[in-house]
Residue, then its C-alpha position, 0 to 999 in steps of 0.5 A: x778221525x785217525x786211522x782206525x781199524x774199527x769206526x766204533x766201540x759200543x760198550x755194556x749189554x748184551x742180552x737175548x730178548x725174547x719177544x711175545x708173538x702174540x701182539x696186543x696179549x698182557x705178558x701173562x697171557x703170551x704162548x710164544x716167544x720169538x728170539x733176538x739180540x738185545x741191549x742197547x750197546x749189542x743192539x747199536x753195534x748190529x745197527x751200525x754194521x748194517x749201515x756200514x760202520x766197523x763195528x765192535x762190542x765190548x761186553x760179557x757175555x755166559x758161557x751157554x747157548x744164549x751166550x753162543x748166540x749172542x756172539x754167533x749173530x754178531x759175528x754173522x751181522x758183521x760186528x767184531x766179537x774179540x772184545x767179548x769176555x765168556x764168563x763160566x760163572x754167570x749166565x747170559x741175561x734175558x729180557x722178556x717182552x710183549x706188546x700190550x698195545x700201541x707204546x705199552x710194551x712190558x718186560x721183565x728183565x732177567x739180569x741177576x748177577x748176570x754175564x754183562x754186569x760182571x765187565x770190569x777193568x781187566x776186560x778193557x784192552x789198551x789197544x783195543x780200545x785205541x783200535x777204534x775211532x770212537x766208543x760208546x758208553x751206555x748208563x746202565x754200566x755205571x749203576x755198579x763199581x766194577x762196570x763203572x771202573x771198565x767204562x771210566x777206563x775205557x773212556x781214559x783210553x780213548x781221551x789220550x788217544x784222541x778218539x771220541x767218546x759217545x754217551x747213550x744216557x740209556x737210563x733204565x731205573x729198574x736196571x738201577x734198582x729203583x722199580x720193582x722187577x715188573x716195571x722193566x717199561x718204566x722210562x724215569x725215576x728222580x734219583x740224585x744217586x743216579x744223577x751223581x753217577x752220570x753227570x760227571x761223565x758229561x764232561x768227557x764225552x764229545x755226543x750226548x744221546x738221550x731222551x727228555x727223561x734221560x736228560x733230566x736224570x743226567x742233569x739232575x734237573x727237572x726243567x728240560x731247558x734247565x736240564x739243558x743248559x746245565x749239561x752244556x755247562x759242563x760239557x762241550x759235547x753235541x747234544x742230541x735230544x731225543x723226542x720219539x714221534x716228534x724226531x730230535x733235535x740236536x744243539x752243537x752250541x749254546x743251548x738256545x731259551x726256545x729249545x725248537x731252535x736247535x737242529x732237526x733233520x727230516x721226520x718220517x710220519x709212521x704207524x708205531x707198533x713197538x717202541x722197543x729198541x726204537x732209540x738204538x736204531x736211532x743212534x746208529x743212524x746218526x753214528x752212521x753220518x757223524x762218524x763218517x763227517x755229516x752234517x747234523x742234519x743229516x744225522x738227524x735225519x737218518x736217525x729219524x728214519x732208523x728210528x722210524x723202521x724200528x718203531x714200525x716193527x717188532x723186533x730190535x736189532x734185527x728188524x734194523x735197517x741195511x744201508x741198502x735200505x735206508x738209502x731206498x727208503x731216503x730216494x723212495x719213502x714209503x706209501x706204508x706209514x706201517x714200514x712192515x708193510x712195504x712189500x719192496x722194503x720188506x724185501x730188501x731188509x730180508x735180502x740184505x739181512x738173511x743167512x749165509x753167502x752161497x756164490x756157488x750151490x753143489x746139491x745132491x737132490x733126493x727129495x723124491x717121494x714117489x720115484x724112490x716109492x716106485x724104485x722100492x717097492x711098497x713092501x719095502x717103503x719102511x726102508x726109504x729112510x735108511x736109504x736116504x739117510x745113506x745119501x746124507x753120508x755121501x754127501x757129507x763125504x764129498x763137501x767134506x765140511x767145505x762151503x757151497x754144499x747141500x742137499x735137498x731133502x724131504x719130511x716124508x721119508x727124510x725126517x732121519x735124513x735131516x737130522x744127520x745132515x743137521x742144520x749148521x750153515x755150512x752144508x745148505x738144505x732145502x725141503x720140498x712142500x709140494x704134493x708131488x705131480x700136482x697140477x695145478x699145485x697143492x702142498x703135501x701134507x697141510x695146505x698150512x704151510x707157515x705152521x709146518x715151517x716153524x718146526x724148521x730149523x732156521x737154516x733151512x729152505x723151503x723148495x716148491x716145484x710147479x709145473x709151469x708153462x706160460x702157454x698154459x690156460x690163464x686160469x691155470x697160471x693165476x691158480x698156481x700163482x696164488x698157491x706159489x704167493x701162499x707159500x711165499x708169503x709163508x716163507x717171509x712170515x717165518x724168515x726161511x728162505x724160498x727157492x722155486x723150481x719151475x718145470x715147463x717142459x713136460x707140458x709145452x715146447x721150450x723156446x729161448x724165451x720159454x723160461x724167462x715169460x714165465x719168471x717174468x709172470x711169476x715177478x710179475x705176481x709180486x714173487x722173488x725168491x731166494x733161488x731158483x730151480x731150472x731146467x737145462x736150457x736149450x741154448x746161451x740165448x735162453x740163458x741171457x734171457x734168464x739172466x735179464x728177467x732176474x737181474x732186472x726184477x730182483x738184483x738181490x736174487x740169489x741165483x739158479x741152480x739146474x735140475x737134472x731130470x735123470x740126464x746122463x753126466x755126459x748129458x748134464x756135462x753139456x748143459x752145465x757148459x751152456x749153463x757156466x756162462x749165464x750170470x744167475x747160475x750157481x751151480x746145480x741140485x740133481x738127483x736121479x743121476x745120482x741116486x738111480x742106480x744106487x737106489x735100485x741095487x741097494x733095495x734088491x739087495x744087491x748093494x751094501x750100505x757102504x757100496x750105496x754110499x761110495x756109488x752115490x758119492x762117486x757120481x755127484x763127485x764126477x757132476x762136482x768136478x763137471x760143473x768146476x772144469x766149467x769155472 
């Protein structure tokens, strides 16, 4: 392949697809909607980037907030976005979808003179197009003149610059007027129109991907071997035959009169939930091995198995796997044929797809509900709002709109407070659901607590704080292990991540190996946070102890961030240094050292609101520059 700056172009739609939650409901009757990226170009340039490849999509896209999330996600997924036109006249398109039962997945599609449908000529950039190894054109974007006219151009690019051309026959026949607008699932429809579209598209492309009924449109046959030989008639290019359950087969040659003598890779026997994006996870693993030079079999292979971890889920692009994951799920396999239920695979996709990249955390805590009620005063608890939003202030002034900023903040009395530090993934929140002081633990409010985490904002972390010791009674420990898997589990359920914090010393002595037993029992119970939260330790030791237990349980662990439990800064001065050497910390959330004496002054009246803020900014200012002196 020549020297590229990208490994692939995928060219054609984008839409957002809004997936029914309720599995096993009729369209008619779904409540609710989960959000994604979809459309067969968007959904294998996010497929590829997660295994790797340098991916780009080329596509329009409304200049609305469907048409922002589509371009905000990719950009987060890692795709190149330049080759994304916002057009101010069309809105984004939508696909609405539910699972009915096993492969009955019904749609409407909502693409009535839509963003990507409007992609014409003048939107191909020369350079662009040279800038990648290979494109992808997809069938859809040859049903009308202007999107016809941008991939033939696209396709006239990339031949006199010797890159390659993949063709994803993606035949959709509503998509070419040839079903109503509630036939969205229909695969086929015999039409000579469409056939006379494609099939000189053939000659020019060096993969051809489709199913039997993609290939027969594409053929203009209704026989798959003749369908098969009249397209190598015409074309030179690698055929790959998709067959859903059955794998695929690929013919590099003459198409041989027993079609089984072709090539096929390994077949991963699965549970199907959602057939839905199943093909386009299957095209990016096999661009994954024959962009990169693999063999066929091999291609097939990571196809199958791309294309078994989509079926096996909900979703589309993002229920993709990583590389991470795949290369896991290749060494490993799966006892699950219903992939959504491997626990160890679920957690490496949530892991190595998740927002954000924290490599340090700076935290103001005030998710206090009963130290700042004490402060307070209950005749002034109305007022703990107007406080804590002051503490937002503070923070905000000090991050300054840099990464590696947060705050911790509660529902109680920090609902204000969490609308003005907002949700962007710049500043990090995290929101505690624990009755504060229980042991053994209890959630405040709801022991529900995945319904209360889906008025969330996507961002935000769910925090829990346990009392722990590994000394403690063996009822005890298994009582709280229990509630801390409730609210695991209800973090991964709703995709917000976790942080667990973990206080052992108000209920036992803390040696060097205090800390890490009680991490090792917590993984032990099939826990693996996204953070956590942990007391200064009481030596470098007990530190390297914490390092192993993570590193060795769950490399894809974010991090610790220490608690500060009121301590002087000259007092955290210290067990920030101790701290800097451990390879797990990341920085710190503390709160009373930095709110105390504001909160005090500030509910006796003796503080304005902008003297609290100034105060309050001023100390985690001074544990900012403590912890950084430290790096």
């Amino acid at each position: 392949m020549p020297d590229t700056k990208l490994d692939v172009i995928t060219i054609g739609r984008a839409s957002v697809d809004l997936y029914g939650q309720q599995i096993g409901s009729r369209l008619e009757d779904i409540a609710s909607f989960t959000k994604a990226v979809g459309g067969c170009p968007a959904n294998i340039s996010i497929g590829t980037a997660r295994l790797g490849l340098k991916s780009a999509l080329l596509t329009r896209v409304g200049t609305e907030q469907m048409g922002r999330f589509i371009t905000e996600q990719l950009t987060r997924e890692g795709v190149e976005t330049k080759g994304i036109v916002a057009d101010p006249q069309r809105l984004t398109a939508l696909v609405l979808l539910a699972v009915e039962k096993e492969g009955v997945s019904p749609m409407i599609f909502v693409r009535t003179d839509c963003a990507d449908m409007a992609l014409n000529e003048s939107d191909i950039d020369e350079a662009f197009i040279a800038s990648a190894g290979a494109i992808v054109v997809t069938g859809t974007h040859f049903s009308t003149p202007n999107a016809e006219a941008a991939q033939l151009k696209a396709i006239r690019i990339a031949r006199a610059n010797g890159r390659k051309v993949i063709f994803d026959i993606d035949y959709r026949p509503n998509l070419w007027g040839l079903a109503g607008h509630e036939a969205g699932f229909s695969r086929y429809v015999k039409s000579d129109y469409v056939t006379g579209k494609i099939k000189p598209i053939l000659a020019d492309c060096d993969l051809i991907v489709g199913t039997e009924e993609e290939v027969l449109i594409a053929a203009g046959e209704s026989d798959l071997l003749a369908a098969l030989k009249a397209i190598r008639a015409v074309s030179t290019a690698t055929i790959v035959l998709k067959r859903g359950a059955m794998g695929c087969i690929v013919y590099s040659d003459a198409i041989p009169d027993d079609l089984e003598k072709g090539i096929v890779g390994k077949g991963f026997p699965i549970e199907v939930y959602n057939v839905l994006g199943a093909g386009d996870a299957f095209m990016s693993g096999f661009l994954r091995g024959w962009l990169k030079g693999e063999p066929l079999g091999t291609c097939a292979t990571w196809a199958n198995a791309c294309g078994a971890f989509a079926v096996s889920r909900l979703l589309c692009a993002p229920e993709y796997p990583t590389w991470d994951e795949l290369s896991y799920f290749l060494e490993h396999g799966s006892k699950y044929r219903a992939l959504r239920k491997d626990e160890e695979l679920s957690h490496i996709h949530w892991a190595t797809t998740r927002r954000g990249s924290w490599p340090k955390l700076m935290a103001l805590a005030i998710d206090h509900r009963k130290q700042i009620e004490d402060i307070a005063g209950e005749a002034q608890f109305d007022r703990i709002p107007a406080f804590k939003a002051l503490a937002v202030q503070s923070a905000l002034k000090v991050a300054n709109g840099r990464p590696g900023f947060g705050m911790l903040l509660d529902d109680k009395y920090g609902r204000d407070a969490l609308f003005a530090a907002g949700s962007t993934e710049n500043f990090w929140v995290a929101r505690p659901i624990e009755l504060p002081g229980s042991r053994p633990l209890r959630f405040e409010f709801s022991q529900d607590v995945g319904s209360r985490l889906t008025e969330w904002p996507a961002t935000h972390c769910l925090k829990v704080l346990c009392f722990f010791h590994p000394d403690d009674p063996a009822a005890l420990r298994a009582e709280q292990i229990e509630t801390l898997r409730a609210a695991y589990g209800a973090a991964r359920k709703v995709g917000r991540e976790i942080l667990i914090e973990i206080i052992a010393s108000k209920h036992g002595a803390v040696g060097d190996d205090t800390i890490a037993r009680a991490l090792g029992e917590l993984y032990d119970a099939g826990l693996k946070p996204d953070w956590w939260k942990l007391e200064p330790q009481p030596s470098a030791a007990a530190w390297a102890a914490v390092d192993t237990v993570i590193e060795t349980r769950d490399r894809y662990c974010r991090g610790v961030v220490m608690l500060g439990l009121e301590a002087p800064i000259e007092t955290l001065r210290k067990g920030f240094a101790t701290a800097r050497a451990a390879r797990t910390v990341r920085g710190f959330a503390v709160g009373r050292t930095i709110f105390a004496e504001a909160a005090k002054a500030w509910f006796a009246g003796t503080m304005t609101d902008d003297q609290a803020i100034e105060d309050m900014a001023g100390k985690f200012q001074a544990l900012v520059d403590v912890w950084e002196e430290n790096t």
